[in-house]
N, C-alpha and C positions, 0 to 999 in steps of 0.2 A: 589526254588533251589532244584530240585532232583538229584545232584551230591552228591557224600559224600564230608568230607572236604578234604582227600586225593586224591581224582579227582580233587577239586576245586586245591590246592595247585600244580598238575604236570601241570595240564593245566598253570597256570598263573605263576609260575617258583620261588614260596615260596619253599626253602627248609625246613623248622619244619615248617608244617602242624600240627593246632594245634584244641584239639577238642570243639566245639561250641555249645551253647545250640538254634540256629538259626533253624526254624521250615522250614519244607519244602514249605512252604505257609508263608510268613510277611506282615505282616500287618502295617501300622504307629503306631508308637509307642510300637514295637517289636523286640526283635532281628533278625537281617540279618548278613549274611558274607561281609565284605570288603576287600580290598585288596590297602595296600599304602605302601607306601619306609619309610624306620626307619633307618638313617645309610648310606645310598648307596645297602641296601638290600631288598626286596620284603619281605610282611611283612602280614599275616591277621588275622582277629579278628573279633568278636562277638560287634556290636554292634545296637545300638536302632535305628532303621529308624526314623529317624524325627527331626529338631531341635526344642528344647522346646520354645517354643511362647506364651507369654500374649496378648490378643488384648486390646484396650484400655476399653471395657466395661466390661473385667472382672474382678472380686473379687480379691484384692491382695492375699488371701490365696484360690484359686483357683487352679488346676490343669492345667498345660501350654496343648497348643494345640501340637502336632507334624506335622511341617512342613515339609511334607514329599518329596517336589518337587521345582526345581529354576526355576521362568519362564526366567528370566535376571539377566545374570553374570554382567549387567554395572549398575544395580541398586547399590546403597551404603549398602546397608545390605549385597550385596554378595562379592562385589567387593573387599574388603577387604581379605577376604580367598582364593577369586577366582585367585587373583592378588600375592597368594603365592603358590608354587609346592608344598610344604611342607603338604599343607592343601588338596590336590586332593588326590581322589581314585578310585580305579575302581570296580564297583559295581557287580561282578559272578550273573548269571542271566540263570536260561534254558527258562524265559518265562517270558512275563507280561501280565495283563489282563485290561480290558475294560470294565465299564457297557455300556450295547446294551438294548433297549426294552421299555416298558413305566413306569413309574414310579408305583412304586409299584410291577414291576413281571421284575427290569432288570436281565439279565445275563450277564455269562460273557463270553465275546469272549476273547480265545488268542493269541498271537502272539509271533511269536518267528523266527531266523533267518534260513532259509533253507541250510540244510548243517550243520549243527550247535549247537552241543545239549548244549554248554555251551559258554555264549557270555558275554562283559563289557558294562556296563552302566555308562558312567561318574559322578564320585558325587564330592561333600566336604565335610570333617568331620571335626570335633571338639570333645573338651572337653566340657561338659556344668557339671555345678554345681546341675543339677536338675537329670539327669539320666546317668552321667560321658559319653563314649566317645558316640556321636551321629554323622550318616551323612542326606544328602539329595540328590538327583538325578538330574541332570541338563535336564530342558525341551524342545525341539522346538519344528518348526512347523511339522503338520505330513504330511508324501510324501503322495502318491494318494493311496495306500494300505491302509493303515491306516485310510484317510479321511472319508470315510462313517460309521467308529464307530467314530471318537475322530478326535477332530482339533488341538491334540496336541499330543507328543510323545515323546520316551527318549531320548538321544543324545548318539544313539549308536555309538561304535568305533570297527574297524576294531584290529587286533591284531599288525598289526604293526603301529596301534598309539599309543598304549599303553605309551609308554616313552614317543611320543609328549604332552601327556596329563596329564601324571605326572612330566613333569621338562619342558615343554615351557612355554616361555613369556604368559603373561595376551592375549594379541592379538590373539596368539595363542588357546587358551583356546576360548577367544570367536567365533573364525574361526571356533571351534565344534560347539558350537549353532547356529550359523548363516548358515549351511549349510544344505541340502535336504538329507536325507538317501536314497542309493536305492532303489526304489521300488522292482524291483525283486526280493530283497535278503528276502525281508521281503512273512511270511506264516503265516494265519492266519486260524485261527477255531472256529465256530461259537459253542457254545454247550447251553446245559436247564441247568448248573449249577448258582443253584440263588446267586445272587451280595453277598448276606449276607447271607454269609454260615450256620454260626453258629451263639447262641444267642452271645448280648452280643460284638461280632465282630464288629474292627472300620468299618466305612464306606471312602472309599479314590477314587480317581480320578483315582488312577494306583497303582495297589500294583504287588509285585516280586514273582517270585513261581521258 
């Protein structure tokens, strides 16, 4: 996200733009900007990319995973939040990235929408008990742009789905997943910036910048 938050809020039509401790690079299990209805009003906030996750082999006093991405909205762990409006947001995005390369030396390619310096990424958020309000990012399949880094990709939305995607029916909500993003709209760029930036940095499938 290299909008400030006052760009992020005219773009997306929050009135009190409010200021965020959300890094211009998130990572899972970091703050990011979202953007959801509170009221009948647009609304955003500083929260933790990821929902917090136990798998079954881990330690009960364990540190939860962040689940940072939905592959199915008709699975029962999403379905539930997916199938409320209340629980959708739209995720402010100038870019996502990709590991490209062999293991051990990936980079990251990025991509982002032409035309476009600040686009939505469909998510759900919640409250969790373990890092208070968390969201996660809905995933499909990726168009033909995309396919030669990643066979998967975000469910981006156009600006005037924005509403259909915070107050439509559950059907509706998965008619996002289920559909092909255009390829033309999508620009991507290859660069030598290593996957794992910095020491210490989670490692994820797709993180926001």
């Amino acid at each position: 996200m290299r909008k400030s938050a006052a760009e992020v809020a005219a773009h997306f039509g929050v009135k009190n733009p409010v200021a965020t401790n959300a890094p211009t690079e998130v990572y899972p299990g970091t703050p990011g900007i979202v953007v959801r209805e509170d009221a009948g009003e647009r609304d955003m906030q500083s929260m933790i990319w990821g929902f917090p996750m136990r798998l079954k082999f881990m330690k009960p006093d364990s540190k939860p995973k962040p689940v940072n991405n939905i592959a199915d909205l008709r699975k029962p762990v999403w379905k539930g939040l997916a199938a409320k409006p209340q629980w959708r947001c739209l995720i402010p995005i100038t870019g996502f990235a990709e590991a490209e390369g062999p293991k051990g030396a990936k980079t990251r390619t990025w991509f982002s929408l032409k035309d476009q310096e600040l686009f939505a990424w469909a998510g759900l958020w919640r409250e969790s008990g373990e890092w208070g309000p968390v969201y996660s990012g809905v995933m499909t399949d990726a168009n033909k742009a995309i396919q030669p880094v990643h066979d998967r990709m975000p469910v981006l939305l156009h600006a005037h789905e924005w509403d259909e995607w915070l107050h439509g029916d559950f059907e509706a909500a998965v008619a996002f997943q289920d559909r092909i993003f255009p390829d033309e709209l999508i620009e991507m760029k290859r660069t030598d910036e290593p996957w794992v930036k910095r020491k210490g940095a989670p490692v994820a499938d797709l993180f926001a910048s």
